[in-house]
C-alpha positions in Angstrom: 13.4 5.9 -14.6 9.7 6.8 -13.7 9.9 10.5 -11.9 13.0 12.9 -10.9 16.2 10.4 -9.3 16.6 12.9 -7.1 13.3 12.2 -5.4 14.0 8.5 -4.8 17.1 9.2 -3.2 15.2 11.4 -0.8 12.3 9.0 0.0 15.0 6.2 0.1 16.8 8.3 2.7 13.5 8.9 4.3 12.0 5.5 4.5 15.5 3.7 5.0 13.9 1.6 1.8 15.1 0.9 -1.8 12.8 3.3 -3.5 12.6 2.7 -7.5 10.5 6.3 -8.3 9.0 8.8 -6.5 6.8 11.9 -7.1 5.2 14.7 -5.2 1.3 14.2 -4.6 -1.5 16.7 -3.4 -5.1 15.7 -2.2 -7.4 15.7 -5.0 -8.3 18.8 -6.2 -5.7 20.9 -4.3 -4.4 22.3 -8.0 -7.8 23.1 -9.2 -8.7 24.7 -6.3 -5.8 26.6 -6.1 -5.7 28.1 -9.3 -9.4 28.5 -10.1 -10.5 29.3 -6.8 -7.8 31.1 -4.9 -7.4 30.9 -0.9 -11.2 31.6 -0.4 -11.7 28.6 -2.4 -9.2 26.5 -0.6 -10.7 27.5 2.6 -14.2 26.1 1.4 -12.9 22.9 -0.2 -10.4 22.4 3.3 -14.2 22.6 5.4 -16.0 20.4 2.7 -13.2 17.7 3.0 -13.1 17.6 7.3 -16.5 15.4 7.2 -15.7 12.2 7.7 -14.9 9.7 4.7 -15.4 6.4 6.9 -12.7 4.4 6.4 -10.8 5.4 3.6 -7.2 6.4 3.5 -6.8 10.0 3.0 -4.1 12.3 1.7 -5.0 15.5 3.0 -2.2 18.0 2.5 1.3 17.9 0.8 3.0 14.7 0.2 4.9 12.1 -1.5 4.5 8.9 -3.6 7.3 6.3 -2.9 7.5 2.9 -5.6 9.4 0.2 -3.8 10.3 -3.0 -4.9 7.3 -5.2 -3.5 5.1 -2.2 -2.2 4.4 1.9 -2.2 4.0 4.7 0.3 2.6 7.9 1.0 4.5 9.7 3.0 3.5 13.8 4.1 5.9 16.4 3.0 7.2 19.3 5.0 4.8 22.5 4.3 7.8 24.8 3.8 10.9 22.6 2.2 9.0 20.3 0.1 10.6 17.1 1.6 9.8 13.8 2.7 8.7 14.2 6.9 7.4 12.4 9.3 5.9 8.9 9.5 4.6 7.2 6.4 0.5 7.8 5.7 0.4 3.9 4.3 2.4 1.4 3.1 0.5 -0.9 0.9 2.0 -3.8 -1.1 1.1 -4.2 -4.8 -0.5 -7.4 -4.4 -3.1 -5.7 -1.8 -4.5 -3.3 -4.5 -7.3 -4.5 -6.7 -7.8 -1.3 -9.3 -5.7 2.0 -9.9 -7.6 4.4 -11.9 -5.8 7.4 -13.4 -7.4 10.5 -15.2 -5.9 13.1 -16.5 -7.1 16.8 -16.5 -5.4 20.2 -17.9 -2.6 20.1 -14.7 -2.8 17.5 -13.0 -3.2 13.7 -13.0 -5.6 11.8 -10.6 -5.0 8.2 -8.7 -7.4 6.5 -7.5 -6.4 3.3 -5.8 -8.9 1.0 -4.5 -7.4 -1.9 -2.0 -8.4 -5.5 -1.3 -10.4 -4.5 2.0 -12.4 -2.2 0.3 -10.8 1.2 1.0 -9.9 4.1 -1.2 -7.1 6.5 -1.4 -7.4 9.3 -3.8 -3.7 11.8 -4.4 -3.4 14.0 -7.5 0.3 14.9 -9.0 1.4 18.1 -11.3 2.1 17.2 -14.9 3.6 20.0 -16.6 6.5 21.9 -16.7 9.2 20.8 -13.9 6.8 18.3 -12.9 6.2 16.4 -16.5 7.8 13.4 -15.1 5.6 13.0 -12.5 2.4 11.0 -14.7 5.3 8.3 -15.4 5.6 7.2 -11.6 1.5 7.1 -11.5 1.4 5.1 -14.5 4.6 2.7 -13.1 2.1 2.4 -10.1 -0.6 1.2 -12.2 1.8 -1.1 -13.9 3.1 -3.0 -10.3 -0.6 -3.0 -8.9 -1.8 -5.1 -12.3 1.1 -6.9 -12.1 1.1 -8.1 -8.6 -2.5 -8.9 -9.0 -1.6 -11.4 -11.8 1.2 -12.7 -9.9 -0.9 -13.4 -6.7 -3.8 -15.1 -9.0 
């Protein structure tokens, strides 16, 4: 299994969905920042990333990834415990994606998912340590969106 079990369970529990992998996400650049720049430097990105994007989707703080059978979702986490809360940022199905592009840098690994309409959503994930598992549900995302699309075709 893609990611920690214990993490499905959670966003299973949370979205009331069969939920095959799950991972925690941050907004792109959040662990750079972080660790490069310190608070000052998360302040300045935080300003820089309030103008407006248009009509992409946007994860903006804390969150999760959820893989489902036929679709995903980003759901935001709670600030202090770490789990699943609140409504769902997107649901998208598979079949609605038309590219994931992952990169991976020195901590982290990059998503970014472009959709049928033409949107964007960008999330980032933690790769080492406790959190080596977390590339595997990226790359299990990349598999289902190439997938789908070759189903749908």
């Amino acid at each position: 299994m893609a990611g920690k079990p214990k993490h499905a369970r959670q966003l299973a529990n949370h979205l009331n969905a069969p939920v095959d992998a799950a991972c925690v996400i941050n907004k792109p650049g959040a662990t750079a920042t972080m660790a490069i720049a310190g608070v000052a430097g998360a302040a300045a990105k935080a300003a820089k990333d309030r103008r407006g994007r248009g009509e992409e989707l946007r994860v903006d703080k804390n969150g999760w990834l959820a893989l489902c059978p036929d679709w995903f979702s980003l759901v935001y986490g709670d600030a202090f415990l770490g789990r699943p809360k609140g409504d769902t940022i997107a649901q998208i199905r598979y079949a609605d994606v038309t590219s994931v592009e992952l990169k991976q840098g020195k901590l982290t690994m990059r998503a970014t998912v472009a959709l049928a309409d033409g949107r964007l959503v960008a999330f980032e994930t933690k790769r080492m340590g406790a959190n080596k598992s977390n590339p595997d549900v990226f790359e299990l995302l990349a598999t289902r969106c190439s997938h789908a699309g070759t189903r749908a075709a």
